[in-house]
C-alpha positions as CSV (number, residue, x, y, z in Angstrom):
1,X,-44.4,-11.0,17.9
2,X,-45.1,-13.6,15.7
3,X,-42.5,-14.1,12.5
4,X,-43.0,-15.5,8.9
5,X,-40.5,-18.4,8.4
6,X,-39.5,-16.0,5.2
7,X,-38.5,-13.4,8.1
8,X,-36.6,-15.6,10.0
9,X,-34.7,-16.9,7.0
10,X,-34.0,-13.4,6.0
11,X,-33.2,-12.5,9.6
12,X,-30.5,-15.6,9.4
13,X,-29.2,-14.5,5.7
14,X,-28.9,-10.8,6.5
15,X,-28.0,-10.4,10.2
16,X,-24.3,-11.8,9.8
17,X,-24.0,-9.5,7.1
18,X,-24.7,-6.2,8.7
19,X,-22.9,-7.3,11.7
20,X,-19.5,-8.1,9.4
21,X,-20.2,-4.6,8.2
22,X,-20.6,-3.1,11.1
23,X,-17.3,-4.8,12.6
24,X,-15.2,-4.1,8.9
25,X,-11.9,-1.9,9.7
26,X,-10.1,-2.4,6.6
27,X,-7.9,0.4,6.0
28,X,-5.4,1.1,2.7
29,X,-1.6,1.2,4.2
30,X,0.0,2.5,1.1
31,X,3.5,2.8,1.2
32,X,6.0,4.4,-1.1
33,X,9.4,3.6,-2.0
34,X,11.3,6.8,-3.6
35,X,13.2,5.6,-6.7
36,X,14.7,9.0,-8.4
37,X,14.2,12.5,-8.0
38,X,10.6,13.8,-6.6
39,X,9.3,9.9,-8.3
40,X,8.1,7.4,-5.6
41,X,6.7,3.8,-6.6
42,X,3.8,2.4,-4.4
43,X,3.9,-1.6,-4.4
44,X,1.3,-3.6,-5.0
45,X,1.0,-7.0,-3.2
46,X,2.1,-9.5,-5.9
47,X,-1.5,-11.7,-5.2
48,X,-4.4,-12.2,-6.9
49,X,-7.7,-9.6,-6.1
50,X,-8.8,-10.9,-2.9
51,X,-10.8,-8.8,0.2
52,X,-7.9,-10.2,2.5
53,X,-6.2,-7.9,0.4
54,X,-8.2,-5.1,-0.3
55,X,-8.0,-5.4,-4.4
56,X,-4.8,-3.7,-3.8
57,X,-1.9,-5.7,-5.6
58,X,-1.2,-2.9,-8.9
59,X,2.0,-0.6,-8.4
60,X,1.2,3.1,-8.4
61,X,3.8,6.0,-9.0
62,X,3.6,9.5,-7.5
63,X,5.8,12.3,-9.5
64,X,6.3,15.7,-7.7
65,X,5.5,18.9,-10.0
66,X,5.2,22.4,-9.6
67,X,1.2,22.2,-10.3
68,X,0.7,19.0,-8.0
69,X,1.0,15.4,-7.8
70,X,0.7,13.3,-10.6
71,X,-0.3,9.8,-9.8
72,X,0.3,6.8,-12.3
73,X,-2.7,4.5,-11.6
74,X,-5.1,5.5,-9.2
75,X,-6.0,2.0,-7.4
76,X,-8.6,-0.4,-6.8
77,X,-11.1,1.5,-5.0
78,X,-12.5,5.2,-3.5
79,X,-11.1,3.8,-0.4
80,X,-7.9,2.9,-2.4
81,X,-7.5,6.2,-4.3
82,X,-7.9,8.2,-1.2
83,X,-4.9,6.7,0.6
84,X,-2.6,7.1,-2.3
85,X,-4.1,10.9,-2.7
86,X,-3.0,11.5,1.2
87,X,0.3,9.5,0.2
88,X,1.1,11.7,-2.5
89,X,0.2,15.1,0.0
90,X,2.9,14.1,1.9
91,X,5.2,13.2,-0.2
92,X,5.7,15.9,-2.1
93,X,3.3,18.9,-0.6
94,X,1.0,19.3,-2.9
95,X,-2.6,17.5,-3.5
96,X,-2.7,15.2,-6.4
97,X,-3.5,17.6,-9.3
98,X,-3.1,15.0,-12.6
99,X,-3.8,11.3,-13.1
100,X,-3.3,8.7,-15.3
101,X,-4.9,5.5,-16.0
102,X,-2.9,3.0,-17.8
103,X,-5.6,0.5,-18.8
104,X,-8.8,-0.5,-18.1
105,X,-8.2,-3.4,-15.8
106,X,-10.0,-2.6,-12.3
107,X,-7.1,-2.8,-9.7
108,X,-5.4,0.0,-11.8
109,X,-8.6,2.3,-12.6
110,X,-11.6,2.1,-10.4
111,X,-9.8,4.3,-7.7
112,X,-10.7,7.3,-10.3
113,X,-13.6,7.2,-8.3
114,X,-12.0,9.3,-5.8
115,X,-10.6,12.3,-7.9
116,X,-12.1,15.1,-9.8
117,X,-13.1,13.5,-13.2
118,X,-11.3,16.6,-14.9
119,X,-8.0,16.0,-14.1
120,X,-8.2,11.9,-15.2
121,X,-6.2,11.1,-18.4
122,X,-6.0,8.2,-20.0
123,X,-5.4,6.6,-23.9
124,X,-8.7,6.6,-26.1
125,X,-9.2,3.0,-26.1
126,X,-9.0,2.8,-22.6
127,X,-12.2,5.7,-22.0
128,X,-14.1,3.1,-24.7
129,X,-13.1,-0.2,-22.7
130,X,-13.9,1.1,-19.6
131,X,-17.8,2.6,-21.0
132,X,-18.1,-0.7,-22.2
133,X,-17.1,-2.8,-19.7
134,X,-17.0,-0.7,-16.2
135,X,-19.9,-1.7,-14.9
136,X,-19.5,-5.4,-15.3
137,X,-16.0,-4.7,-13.2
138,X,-18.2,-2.6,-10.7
139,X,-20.2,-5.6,-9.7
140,X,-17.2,-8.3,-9.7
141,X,-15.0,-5.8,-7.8
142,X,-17.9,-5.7,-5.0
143,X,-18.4,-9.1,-4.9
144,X,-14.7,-10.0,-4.3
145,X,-14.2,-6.8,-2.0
146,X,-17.2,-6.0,-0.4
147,X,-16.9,-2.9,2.0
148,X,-13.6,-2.1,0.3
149,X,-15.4,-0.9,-2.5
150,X,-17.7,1.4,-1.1
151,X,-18.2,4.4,-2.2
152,X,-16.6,3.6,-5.9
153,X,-18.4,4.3,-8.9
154,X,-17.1,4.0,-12.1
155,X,-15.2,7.3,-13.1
156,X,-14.3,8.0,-16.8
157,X,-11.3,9.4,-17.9
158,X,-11.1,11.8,-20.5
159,X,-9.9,9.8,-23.6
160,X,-7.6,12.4,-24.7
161,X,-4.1,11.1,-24.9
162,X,-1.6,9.8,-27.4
163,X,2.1,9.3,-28.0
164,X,4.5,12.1,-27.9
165,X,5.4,14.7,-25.5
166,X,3.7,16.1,-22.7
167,X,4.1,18.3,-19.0
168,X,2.5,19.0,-16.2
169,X,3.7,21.7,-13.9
170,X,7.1,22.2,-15.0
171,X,7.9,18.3,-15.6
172,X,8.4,16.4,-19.0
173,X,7.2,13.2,-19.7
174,X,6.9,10.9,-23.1
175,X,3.6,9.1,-23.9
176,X,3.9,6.1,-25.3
177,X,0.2,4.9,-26.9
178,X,0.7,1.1,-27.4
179,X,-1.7,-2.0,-26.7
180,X,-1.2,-5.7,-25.9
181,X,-1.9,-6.1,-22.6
182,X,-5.2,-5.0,-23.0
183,X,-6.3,-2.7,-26.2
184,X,-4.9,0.2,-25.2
185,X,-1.9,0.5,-22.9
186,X,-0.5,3.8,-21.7
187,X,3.1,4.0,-20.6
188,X,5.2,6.9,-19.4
189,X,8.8,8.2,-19.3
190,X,9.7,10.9,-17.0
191,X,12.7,12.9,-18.7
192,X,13.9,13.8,-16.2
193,X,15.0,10.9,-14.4
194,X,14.9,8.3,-16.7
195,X,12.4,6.4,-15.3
196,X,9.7,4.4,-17.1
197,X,6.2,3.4,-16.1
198,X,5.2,0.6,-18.0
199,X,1.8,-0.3,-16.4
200,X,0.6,-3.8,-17.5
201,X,2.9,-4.2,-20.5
202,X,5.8,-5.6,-18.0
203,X,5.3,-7.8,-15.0
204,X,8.5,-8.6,-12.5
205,X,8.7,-12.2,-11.0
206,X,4.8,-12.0,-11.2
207,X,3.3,-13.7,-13.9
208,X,1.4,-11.7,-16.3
209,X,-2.1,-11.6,-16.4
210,X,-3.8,-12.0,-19.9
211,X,-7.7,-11.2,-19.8
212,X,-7.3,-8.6,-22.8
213,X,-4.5,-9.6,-24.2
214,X,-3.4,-10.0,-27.7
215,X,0.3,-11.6,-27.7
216,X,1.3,-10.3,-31.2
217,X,0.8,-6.9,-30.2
218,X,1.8,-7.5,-26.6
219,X,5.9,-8.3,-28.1
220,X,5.5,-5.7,-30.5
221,X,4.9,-2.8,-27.3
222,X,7.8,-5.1,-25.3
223,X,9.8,-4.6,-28.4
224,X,9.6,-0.6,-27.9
225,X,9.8,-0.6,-24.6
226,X,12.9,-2.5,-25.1
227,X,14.5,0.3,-26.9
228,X,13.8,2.9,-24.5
229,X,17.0,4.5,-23.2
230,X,15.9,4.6,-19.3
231,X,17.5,4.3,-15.4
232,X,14.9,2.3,-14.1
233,X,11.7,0.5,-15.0
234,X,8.4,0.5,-12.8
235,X,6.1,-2.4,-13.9
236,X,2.7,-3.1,-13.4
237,X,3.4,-5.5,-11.0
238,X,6.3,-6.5,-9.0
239,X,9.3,-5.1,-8.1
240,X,11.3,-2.2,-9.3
241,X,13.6,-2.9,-12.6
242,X,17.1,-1.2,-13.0
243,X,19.1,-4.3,-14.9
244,X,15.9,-4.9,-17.8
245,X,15.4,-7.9,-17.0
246,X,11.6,-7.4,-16.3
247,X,10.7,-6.6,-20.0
248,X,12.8,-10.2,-21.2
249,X,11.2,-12.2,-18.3
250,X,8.0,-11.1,-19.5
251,X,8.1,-11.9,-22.5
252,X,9.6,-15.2,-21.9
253,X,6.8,-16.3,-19.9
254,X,5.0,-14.9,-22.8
255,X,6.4,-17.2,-25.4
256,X,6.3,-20.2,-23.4
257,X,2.8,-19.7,-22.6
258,X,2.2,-19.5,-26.1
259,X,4.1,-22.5,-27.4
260,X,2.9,-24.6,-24.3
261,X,-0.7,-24.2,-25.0
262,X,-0.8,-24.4,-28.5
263,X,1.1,-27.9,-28.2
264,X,-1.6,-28.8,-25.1
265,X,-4.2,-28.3,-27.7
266,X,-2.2,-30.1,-30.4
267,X,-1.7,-33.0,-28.4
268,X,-5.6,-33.1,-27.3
269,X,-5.3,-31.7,-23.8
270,X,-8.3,-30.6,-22.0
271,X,-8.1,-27.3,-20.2
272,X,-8.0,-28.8,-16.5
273,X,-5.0,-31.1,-17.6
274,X,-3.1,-27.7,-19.7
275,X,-3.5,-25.8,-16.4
276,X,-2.0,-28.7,-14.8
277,X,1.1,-28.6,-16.9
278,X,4.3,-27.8,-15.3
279,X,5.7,-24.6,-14.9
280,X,10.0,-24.5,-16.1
281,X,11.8,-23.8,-13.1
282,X,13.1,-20.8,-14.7
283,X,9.9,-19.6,-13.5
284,X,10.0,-20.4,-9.7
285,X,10.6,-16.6,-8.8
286,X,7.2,-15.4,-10.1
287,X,4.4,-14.8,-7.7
288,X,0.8,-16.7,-9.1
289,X,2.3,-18.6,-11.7
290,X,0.2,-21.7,-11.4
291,X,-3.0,-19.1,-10.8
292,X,-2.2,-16.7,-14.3
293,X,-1.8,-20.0,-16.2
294,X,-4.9,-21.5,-15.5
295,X,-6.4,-17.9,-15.9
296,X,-4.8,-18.1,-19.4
297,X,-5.7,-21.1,-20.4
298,X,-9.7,-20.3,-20.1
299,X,-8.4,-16.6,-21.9
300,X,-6.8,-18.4,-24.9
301,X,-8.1,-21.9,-25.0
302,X,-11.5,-21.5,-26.5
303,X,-9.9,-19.5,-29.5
304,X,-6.5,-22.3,-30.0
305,X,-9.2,-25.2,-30.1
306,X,-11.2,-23.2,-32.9
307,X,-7.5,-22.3,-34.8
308,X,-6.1,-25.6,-34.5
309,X,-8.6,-28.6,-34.4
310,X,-9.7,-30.1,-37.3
311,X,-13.8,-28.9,-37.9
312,X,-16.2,-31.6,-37.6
C-alpha cells in the first residue's frame, strides 16, 4: 500500500494521540472532610487548572436533607461531577437532589454537565455569564484537560435565585446575592450549623484569582460576609476557616495587589517586570502567589495604563 506523505504525517500527528487516549485512566478521588452536622467540605488541590490534576482544585460542600443531597459547586467536569454525586450517595444516603453553582468560573460549574438540568440553581448573572461565555470555557477546559472533560457539555442553571431565605428538604439556608469576584457571586449559610459557603468571594492561603473581578465590589461582599455571625467558613479555595482569618487575608492580598500595581504603572513598569515584583512575606503561606499575580497583572493592567497614564 502505497501512502501520501499527507497520510504519513497525519498517521505521525494522530497515532500518539489515540494511543494516549486509549492508555488515559484518570479517575476523580474526591474526598470529603465532615465539618458540622450532615455538612462535608470536599477540597480542592490548591493549583492552578492543569490535566495532572484533573481541573479539579475548587472546594465543593455536600449538605444532608430529607429530599437529598445538596451539593455546593458541582466540579470541573461530567467525570468531576459524577464522583462528587457518588461522594455525596454515601455520605449521607440519598442521591444528590439540589445544586448550586456559585459563579461562572469553569472549575466550579462545568460539572453541571452531569446532573439533571432541573435541579441546577444558581444567581441570575451567573445563567447570563455562563450563556455568554460557556462555550469559550468548553474549548479551553478541553484543551488543558483533554480526556478529563469528556462527556461535559455546557449545562445551564436555572437563573432563579436571590438573597433571602430558602430550604430544601427540611433544611434552612440564607442566600446571599453579591458580586466581585466575578458579576454575580452566590454564597450560602446553613442555619443550622453555622456554616458559611463563600465560593470565590474568600480564598485561604491561596491567592485569589481575579479574571471577573471588580475589587470595589469584591470588599464591599467581604464587607458582608464579615458581618455574618457563623462557626465556620468554607472558601472557594483552601482550607477550612473557623478563626476568620480567610475573609481579612483575602482582602489583604486584595489591597496590596491594588496599591502594588497601580504604583507599577505609576512608576512606568512593564507588565513582565510588575509580575516580577516581590510578593511581602506575609504572603508566603498562599499557594500560586507568583502565578495569580502575573494572572492579575494581564486582568488589570491594560485598564490601570488607560486610568493612569497621561494620553498621547
Amino acid at each position: 500500500m502505497n501512502l501520501s506523505r499527507r497520510a504519513l504525517l497525519l498517521a505521525g500527528l494522530l497515532g500518539p494521540t489515540a494511543a494516549f487516549a486509549e492508555q488515559f485512566a484518570g479517575k476523580y478521588n474526591p474526598l470529603a472532610e465532615q465539618v458540622a452536622d450532615g455538612l462535608w467540605m470536599v477540597r480542592g488541590v490548591d493549583e492552578a487548572i492543569a490535566f495532572a490534576n484533573g481541573g479539579a482544585i475548587a472546594n465543593s460542600a455536600i449538605i444532608a436533607t430529607e429530599a437529598g443531597a445538596v451539593l455546593f459547586d458541582p466540579g470541573v467536569s461530567r467525570g468531576h461531577g459524577l464522583a462528587l454525586a457518588t461522594l455525596a450517595l454515601r455520605l449521607t444516603g440519598k442521591p444528590v437532589g439540589r445544586v448550586y453553582i456559585s459563579h461562572l468560573h469553569p472549575d466550579h460549574a462545568m460539572g453541571a454537565a452531569a446532573f439533571d438540568p432541573a435541579i441546577i440553581h444558581a444567581l441570575p448573572a451567573t445563567r447570563a455569564h455562563l450563556e455568554r461565555d460557556g462555550e469559550g470555557f468548553s474549548d479551553a477546559m478541553y484543551r488543558l484537560l483533554a480526556d478529563w472533560m469528556k462527556g461535559t457539555a455546557v449545562v445551564l442553571p436555572h437563573g432563579d435565585l436571590s438573597g433571602g431565605e430558602a430550604e430544601f428538604g427540611g433544611r434552612k439556608f440564607r442566600l446571599m446575592a453579591l458580586k466581585g469576584h466575578s458579576g454575580g457571586d452566590l454564597a450560602l449559610l446553613d442555619a443550622a450549623t453555622g456554616t458559611l459557603l463563600a465560593g470565590d468571594l474568600v480564598f485561604h492561603h491561596r491567592a485569589p484569582s481575579t479574571p471577573h473581578a471588580s475589587l470595589p465590589d469584591w470588599r464591599a461582599s467581604l464587607d458582608r460576609l464579615a458581618g455574618i455571625p457563623r462557626k465556620a467558613l468554607i472558601p472557594g479555595h483552601g482550607p477550612l476557616d473557623r478563626d476568620g482569618s480567610a475573609i481579612v487575608q483575602t482582602r489583604d492580598w486584595l489591597d496590596w495587589l491594588e496599591a502594588t500595581l497601580r504604583k507599577a504603572v505609576a512608576t512606568g513598569l512593564d507588565m513582565s517586570e510588575a509580575g516580577d515584583l516581590p510578593i511581602p512575606p506575609r504572603f508566603a503561606s498562599l499557594k500560586a502567589a507568583r502565578y495569580e499575580l502575573q494572572r492579575s497583572v494581564s486582568h488589570f493592567y491594560p485598564g490601570l495604563e488607560a486610568e493612569l497614564l497621561p494620553k498621547l
